[in-house]
PyMOL Python script that loads the backbone (N, CA, C, O; Angstrom):
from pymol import cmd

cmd.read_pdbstr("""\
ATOM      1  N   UNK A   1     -28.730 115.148 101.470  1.00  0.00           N
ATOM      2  CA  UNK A   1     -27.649 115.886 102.124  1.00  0.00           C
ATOM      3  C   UNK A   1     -26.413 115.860 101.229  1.00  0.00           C
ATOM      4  O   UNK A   1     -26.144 114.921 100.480  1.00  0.00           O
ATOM      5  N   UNK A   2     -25.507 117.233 101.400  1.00  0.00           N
ATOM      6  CA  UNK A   2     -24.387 116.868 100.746  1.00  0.00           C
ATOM      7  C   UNK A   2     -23.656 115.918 101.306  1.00  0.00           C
ATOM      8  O   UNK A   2     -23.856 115.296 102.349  1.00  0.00           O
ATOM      9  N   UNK A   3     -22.435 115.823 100.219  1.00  0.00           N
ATOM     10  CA  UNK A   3     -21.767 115.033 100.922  1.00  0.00           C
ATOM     11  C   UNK A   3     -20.279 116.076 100.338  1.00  0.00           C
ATOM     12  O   UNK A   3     -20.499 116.974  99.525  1.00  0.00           O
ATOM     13  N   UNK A   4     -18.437 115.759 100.991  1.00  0.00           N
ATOM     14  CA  UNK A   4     -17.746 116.664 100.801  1.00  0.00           C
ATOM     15  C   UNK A   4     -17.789 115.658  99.193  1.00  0.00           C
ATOM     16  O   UNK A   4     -18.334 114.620  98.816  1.00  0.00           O
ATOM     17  N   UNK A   5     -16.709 116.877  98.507  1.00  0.00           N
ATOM     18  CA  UNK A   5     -16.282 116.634  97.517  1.00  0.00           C
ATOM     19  C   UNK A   5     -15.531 115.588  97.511  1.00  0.00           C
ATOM     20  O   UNK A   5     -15.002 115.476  98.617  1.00  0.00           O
ATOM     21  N   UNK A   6     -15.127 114.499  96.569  1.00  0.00           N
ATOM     22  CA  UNK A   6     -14.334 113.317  96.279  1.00  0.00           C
ATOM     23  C   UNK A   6     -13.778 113.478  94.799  1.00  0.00           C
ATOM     24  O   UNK A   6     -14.541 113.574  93.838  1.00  0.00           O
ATOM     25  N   UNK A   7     -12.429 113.501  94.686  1.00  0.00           N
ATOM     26  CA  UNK A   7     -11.691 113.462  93.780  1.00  0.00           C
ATOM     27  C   UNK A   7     -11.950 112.366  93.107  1.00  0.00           C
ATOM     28  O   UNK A   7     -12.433 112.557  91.991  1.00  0.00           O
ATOM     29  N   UNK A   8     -11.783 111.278  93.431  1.00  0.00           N
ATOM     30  CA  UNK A   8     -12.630 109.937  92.545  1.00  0.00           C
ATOM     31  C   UNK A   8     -13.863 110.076  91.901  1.00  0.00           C
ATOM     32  O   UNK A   8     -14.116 109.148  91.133  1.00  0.00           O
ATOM     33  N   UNK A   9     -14.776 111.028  91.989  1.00  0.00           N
ATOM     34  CA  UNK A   9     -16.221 110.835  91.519  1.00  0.00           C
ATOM     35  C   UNK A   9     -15.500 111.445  90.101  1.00  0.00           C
ATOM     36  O   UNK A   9     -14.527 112.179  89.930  1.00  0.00           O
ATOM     37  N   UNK A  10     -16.408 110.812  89.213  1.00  0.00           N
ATOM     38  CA  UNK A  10     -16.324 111.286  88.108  1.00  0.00           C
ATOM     39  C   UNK A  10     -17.178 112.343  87.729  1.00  0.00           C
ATOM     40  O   UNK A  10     -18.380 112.298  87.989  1.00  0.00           O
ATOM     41  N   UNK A  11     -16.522 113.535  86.980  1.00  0.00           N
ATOM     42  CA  UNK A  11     -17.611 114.267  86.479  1.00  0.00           C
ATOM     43  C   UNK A  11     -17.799 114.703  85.074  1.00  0.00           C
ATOM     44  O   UNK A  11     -16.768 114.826  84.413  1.00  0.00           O
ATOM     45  N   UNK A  12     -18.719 114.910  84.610  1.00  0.00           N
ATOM     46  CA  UNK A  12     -18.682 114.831  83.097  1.00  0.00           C
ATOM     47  C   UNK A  12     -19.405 116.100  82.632  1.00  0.00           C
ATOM     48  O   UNK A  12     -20.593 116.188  82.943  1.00  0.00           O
ATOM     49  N   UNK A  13     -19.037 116.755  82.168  1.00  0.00           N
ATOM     50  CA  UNK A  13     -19.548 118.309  81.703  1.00  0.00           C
ATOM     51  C   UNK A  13     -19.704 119.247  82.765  1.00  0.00           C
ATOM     52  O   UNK A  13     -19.035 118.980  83.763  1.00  0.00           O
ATOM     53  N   UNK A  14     -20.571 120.516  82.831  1.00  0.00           N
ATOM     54  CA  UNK A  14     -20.627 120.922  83.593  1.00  0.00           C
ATOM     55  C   UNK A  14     -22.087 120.543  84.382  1.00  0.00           C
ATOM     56  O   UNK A  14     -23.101 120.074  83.866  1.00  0.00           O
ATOM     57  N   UNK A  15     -21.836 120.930  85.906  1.00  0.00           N
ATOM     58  CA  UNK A  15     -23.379 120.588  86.375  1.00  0.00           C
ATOM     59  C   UNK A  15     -23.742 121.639  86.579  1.00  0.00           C
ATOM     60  O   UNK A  15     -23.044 122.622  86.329  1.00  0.00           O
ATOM     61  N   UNK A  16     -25.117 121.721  87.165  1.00  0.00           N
ATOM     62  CA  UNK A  16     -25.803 122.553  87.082  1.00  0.00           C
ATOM     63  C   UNK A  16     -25.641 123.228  88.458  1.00  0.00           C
ATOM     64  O   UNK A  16     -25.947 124.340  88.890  1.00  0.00           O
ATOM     65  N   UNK A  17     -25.129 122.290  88.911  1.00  0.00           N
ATOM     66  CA  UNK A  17     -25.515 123.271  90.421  1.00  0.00           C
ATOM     67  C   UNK A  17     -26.442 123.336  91.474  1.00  0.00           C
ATOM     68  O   UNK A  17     -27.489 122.703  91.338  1.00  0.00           O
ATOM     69  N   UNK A  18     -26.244 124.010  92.541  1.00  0.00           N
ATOM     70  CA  UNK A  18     -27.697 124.399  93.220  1.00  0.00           C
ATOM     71  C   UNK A  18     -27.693 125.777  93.215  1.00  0.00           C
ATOM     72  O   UNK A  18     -26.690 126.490  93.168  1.00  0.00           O
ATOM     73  N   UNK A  19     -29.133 126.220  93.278  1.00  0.00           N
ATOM     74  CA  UNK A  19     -29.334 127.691  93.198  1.00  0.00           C
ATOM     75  C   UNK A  19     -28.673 128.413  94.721  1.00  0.00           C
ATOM     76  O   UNK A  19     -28.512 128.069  95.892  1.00  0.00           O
ATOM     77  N   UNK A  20     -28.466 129.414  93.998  1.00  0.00           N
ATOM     78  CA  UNK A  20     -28.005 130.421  95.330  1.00  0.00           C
ATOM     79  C   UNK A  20     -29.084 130.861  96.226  1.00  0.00           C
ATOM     80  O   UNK A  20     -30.266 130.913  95.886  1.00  0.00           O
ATOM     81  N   UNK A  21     -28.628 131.176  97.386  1.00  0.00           N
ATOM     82  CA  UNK A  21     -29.801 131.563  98.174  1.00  0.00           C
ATOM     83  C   UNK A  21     -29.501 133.201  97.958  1.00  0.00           C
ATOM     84  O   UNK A  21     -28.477 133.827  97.687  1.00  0.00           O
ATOM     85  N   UNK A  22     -31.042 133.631  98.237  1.00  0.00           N
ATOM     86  CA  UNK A  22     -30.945 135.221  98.259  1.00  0.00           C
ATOM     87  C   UNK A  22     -31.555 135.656  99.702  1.00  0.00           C
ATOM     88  O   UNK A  22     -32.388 135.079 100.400  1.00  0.00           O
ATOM     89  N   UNK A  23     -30.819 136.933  99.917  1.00  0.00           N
ATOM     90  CA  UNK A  23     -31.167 137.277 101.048  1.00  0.00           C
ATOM     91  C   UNK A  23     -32.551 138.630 101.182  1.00  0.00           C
ATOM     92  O   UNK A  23     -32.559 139.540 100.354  1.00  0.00           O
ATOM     93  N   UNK A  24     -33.329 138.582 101.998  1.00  0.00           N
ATOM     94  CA  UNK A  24     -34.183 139.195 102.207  1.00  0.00           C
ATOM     95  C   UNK A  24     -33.362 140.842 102.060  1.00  0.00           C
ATOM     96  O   UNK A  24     -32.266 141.064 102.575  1.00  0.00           O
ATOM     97  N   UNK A  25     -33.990 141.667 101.420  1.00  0.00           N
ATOM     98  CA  UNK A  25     -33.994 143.036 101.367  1.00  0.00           C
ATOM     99  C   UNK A  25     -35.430 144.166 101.662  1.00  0.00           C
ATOM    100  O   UNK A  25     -36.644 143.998 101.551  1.00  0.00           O
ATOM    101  N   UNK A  26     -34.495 145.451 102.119  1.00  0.00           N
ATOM    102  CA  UNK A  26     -35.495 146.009 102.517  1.00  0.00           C
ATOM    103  C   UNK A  26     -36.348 146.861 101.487  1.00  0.00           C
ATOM    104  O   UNK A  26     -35.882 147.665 100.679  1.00  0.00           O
ATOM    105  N   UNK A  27     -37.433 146.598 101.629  1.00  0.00           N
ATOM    106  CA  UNK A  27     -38.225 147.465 100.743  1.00  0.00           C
ATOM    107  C   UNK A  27     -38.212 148.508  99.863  1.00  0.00           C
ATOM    108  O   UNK A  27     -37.245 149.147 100.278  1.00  0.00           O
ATOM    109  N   UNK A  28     -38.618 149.076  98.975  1.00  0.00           N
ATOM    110  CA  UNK A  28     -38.687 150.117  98.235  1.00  0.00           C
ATOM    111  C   UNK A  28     -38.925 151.423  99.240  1.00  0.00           C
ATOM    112  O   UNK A  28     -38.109 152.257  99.632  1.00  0.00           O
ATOM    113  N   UNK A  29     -40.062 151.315  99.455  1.00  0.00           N
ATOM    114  CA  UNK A  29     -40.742 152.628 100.219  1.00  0.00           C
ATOM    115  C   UNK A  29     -39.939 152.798 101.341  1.00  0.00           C
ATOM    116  O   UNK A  29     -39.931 154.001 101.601  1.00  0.00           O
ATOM    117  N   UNK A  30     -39.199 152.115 102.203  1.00  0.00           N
ATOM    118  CA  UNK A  30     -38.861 151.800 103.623  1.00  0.00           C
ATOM    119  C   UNK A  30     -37.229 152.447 103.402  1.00  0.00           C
ATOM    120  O   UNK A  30     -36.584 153.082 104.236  1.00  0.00           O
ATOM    121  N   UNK A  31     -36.867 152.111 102.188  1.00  0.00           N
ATOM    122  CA  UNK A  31     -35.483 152.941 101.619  1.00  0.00           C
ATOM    123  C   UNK A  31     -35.172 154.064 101.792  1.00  0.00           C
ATOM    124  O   UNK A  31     -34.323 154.632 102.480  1.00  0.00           O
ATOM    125  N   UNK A  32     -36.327 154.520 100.748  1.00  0.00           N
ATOM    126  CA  UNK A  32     -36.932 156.072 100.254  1.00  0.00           C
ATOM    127  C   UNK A  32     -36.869 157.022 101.251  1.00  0.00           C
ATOM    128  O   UNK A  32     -36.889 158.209 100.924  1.00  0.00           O
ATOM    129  N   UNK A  33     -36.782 156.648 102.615  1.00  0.00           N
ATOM    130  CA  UNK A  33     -36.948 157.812 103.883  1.00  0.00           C
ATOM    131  C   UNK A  33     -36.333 157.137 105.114  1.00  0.00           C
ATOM    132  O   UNK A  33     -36.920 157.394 106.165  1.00  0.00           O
ATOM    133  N   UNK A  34     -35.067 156.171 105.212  1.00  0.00           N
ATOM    134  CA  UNK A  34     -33.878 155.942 105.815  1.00  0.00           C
ATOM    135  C   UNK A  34     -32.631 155.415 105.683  1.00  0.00           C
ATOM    136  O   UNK A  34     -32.353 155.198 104.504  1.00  0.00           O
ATOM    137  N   UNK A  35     -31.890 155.167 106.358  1.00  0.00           N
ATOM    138  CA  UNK A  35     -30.359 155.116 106.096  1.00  0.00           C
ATOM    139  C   UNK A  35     -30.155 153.680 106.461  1.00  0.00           C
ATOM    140  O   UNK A  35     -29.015 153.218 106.506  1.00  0.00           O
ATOM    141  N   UNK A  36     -31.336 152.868 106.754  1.00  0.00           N
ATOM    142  CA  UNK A  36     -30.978 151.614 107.262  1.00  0.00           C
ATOM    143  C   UNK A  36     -30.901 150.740 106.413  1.00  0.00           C
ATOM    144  O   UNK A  36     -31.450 150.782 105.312  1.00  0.00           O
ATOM    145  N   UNK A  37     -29.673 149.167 107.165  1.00  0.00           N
ATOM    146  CA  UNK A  37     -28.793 148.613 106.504  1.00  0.00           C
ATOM    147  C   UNK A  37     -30.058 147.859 105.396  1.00  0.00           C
ATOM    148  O   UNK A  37     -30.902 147.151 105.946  1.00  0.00           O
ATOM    149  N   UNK A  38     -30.146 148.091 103.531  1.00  0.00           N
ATOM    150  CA  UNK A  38     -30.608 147.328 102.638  1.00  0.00           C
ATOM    151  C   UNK A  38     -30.793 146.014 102.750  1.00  0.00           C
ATOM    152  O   UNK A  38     -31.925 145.744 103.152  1.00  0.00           O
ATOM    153  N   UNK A  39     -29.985 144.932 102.511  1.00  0.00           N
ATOM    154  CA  UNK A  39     -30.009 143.735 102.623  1.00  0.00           C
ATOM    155  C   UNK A  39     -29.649 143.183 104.678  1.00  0.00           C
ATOM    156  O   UNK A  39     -28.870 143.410 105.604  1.00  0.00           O
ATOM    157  N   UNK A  40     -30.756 142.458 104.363  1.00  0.00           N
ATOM    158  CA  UNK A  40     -31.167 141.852 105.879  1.00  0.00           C
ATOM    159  C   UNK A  40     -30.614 140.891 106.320  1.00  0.00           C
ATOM    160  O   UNK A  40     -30.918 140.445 107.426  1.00  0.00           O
ATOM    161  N   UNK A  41     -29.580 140.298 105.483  1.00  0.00           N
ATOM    162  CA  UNK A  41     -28.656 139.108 105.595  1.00  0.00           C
ATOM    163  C   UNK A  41     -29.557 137.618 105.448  1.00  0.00           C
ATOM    164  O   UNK A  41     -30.742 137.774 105.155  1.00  0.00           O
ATOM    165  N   UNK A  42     -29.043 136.107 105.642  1.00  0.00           N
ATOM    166  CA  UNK A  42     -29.483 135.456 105.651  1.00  0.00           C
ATOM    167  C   UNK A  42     -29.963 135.044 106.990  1.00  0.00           C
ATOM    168  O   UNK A  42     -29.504 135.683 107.937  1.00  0.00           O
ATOM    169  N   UNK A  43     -31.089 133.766 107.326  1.00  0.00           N
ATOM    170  CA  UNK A  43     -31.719 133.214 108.350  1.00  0.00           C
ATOM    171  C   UNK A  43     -30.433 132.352 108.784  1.00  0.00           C
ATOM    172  O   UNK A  43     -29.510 132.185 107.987  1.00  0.00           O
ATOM    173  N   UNK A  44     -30.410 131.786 110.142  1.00  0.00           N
ATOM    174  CA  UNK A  44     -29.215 130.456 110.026  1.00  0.00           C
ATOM    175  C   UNK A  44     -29.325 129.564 109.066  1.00  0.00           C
ATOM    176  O   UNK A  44     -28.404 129.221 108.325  1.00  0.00           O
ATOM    177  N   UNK A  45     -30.737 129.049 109.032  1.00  0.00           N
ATOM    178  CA  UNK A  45     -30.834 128.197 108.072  1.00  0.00           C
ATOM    179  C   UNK A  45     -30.603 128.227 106.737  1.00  0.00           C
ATOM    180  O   UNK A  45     -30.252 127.242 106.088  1.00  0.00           O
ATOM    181  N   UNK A  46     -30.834 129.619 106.171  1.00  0.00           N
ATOM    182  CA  UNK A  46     -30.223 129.852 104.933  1.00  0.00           C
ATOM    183  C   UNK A  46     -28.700 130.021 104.679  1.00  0.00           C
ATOM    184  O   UNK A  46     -28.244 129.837 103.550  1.00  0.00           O
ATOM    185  N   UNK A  47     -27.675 130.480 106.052  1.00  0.00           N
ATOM    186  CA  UNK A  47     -26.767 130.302 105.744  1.00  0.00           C
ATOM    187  C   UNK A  47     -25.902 128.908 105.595  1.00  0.00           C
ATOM    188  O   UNK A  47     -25.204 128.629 104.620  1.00  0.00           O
ATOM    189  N   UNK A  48     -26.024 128.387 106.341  1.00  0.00           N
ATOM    190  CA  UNK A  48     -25.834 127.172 106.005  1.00  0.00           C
ATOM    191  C   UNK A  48     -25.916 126.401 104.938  1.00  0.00           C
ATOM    192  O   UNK A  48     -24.867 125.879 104.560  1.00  0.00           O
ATOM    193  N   UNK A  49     -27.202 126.125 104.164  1.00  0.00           N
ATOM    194  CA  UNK A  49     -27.612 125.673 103.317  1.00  0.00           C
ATOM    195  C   UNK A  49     -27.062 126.209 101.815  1.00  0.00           C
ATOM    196  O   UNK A  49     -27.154 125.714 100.691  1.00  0.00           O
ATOM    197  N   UNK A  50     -26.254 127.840 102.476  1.00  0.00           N
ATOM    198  CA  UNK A  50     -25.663 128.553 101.089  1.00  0.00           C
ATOM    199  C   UNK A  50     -24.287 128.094 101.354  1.00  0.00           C
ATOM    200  O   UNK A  50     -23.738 127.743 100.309  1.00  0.00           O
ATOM    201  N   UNK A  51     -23.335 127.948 102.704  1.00  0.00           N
ATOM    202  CA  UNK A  51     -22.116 127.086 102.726  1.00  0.00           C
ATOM    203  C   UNK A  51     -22.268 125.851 102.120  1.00  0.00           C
ATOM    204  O   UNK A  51     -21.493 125.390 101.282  1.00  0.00           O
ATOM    205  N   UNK A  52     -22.971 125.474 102.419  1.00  0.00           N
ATOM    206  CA  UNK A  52     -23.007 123.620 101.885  1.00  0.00           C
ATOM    207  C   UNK A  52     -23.146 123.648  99.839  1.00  0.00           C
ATOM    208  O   UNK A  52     -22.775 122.657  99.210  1.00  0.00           O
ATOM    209  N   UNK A  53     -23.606 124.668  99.243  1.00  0.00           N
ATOM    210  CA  UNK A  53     -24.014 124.813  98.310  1.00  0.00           C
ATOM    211  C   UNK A  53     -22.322 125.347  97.973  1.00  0.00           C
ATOM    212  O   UNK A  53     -21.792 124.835  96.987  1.00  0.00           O
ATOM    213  N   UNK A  54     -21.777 126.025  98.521  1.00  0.00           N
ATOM    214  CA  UNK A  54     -21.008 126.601  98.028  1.00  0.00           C
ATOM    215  C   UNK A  54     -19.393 125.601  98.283  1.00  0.00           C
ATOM    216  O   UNK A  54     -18.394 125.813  97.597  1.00  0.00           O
ATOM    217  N   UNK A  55     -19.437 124.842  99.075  1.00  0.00           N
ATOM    218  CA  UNK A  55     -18.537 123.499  99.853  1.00  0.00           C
ATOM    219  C   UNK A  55     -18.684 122.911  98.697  1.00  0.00           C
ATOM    220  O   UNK A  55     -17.552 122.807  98.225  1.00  0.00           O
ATOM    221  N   UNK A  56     -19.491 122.450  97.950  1.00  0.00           N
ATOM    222  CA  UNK A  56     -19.721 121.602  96.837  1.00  0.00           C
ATOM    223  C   UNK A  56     -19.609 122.071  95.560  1.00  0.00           C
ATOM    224  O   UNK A  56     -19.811 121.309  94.616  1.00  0.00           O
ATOM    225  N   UNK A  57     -19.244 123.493  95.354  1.00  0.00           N
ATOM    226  CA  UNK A  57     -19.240 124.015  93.835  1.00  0.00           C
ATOM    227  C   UNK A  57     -18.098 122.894  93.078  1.00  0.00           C
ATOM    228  O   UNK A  57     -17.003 122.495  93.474  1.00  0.00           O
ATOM    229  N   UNK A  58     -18.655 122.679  92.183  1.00  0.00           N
ATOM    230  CA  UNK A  58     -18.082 122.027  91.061  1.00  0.00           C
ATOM    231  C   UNK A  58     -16.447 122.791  90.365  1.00  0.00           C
ATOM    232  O   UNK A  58     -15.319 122.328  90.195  1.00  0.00           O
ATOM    233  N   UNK A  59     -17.197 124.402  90.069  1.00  0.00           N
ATOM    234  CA  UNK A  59     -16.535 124.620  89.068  1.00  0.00           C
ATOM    235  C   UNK A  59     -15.242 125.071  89.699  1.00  0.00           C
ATOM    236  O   UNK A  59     -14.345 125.304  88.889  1.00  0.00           O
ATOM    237  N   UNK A  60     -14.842 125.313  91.474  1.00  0.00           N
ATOM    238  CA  UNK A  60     -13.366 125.373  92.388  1.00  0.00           C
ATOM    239  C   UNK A  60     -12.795 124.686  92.221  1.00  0.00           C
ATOM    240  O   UNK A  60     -11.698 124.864  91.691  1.00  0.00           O
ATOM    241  N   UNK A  61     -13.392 123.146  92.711  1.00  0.00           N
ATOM    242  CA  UNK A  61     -12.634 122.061  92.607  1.00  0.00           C
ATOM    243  C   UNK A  61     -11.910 122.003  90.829  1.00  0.00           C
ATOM    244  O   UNK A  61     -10.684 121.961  90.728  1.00  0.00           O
ATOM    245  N   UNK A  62     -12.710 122.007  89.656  1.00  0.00           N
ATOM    246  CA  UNK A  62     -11.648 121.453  88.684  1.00  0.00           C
ATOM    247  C   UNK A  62     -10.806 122.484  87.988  1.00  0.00           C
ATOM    248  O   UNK A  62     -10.053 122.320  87.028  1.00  0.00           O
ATOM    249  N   UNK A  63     -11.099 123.652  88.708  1.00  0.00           N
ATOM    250  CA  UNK A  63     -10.223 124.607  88.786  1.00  0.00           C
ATOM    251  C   UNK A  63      -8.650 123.985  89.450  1.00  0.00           C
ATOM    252  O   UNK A  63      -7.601 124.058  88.810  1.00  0.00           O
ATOM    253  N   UNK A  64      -8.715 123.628  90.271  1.00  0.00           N
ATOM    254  CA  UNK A  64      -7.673 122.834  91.108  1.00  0.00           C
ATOM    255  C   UNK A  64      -6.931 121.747  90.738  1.00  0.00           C
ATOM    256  O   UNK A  64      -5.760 121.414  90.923  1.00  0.00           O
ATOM    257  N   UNK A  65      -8.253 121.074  89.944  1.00  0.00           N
ATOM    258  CA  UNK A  65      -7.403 119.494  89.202  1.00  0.00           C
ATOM    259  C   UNK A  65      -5.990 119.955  88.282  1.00  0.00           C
ATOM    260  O   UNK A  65      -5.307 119.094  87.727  1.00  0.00           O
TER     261      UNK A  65
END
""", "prot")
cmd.dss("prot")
cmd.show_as("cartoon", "prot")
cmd.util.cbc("prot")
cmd.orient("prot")
């Protein structure tokens, strides 16, 4: 689990990160012959898991320092 950010932790280069989540999109063929909305958004669970990913970016915080 994450945990929040701490100004005390040391960090040393850049990290890597966690991957972004991607959201389900609609098909090729299913495009091709309507007007409906492309990207399907995320599950709860994926949103979350993309806040927490994003609560923890590295490269905001030492933007800030």
């Amino acid at each position: 689990k994450l945990k929040v950010y701490n100004k005390n932790e040391k960090i040393t280069g850049w990290m890597p990160g966690i991957p972004r989540e991607e959201s389900e999109k609609l098909g090729v063929d299913e495009r091709k012959t309507n007007n409906k909305e492309v990207n399907l958004g995320f599950t709860g669970e994926e949103a979350i898991s993309e806040a927490e990913r994003c609560m923890r970016c590295y490269y905001i915080s030492m933007v800030a320092v």
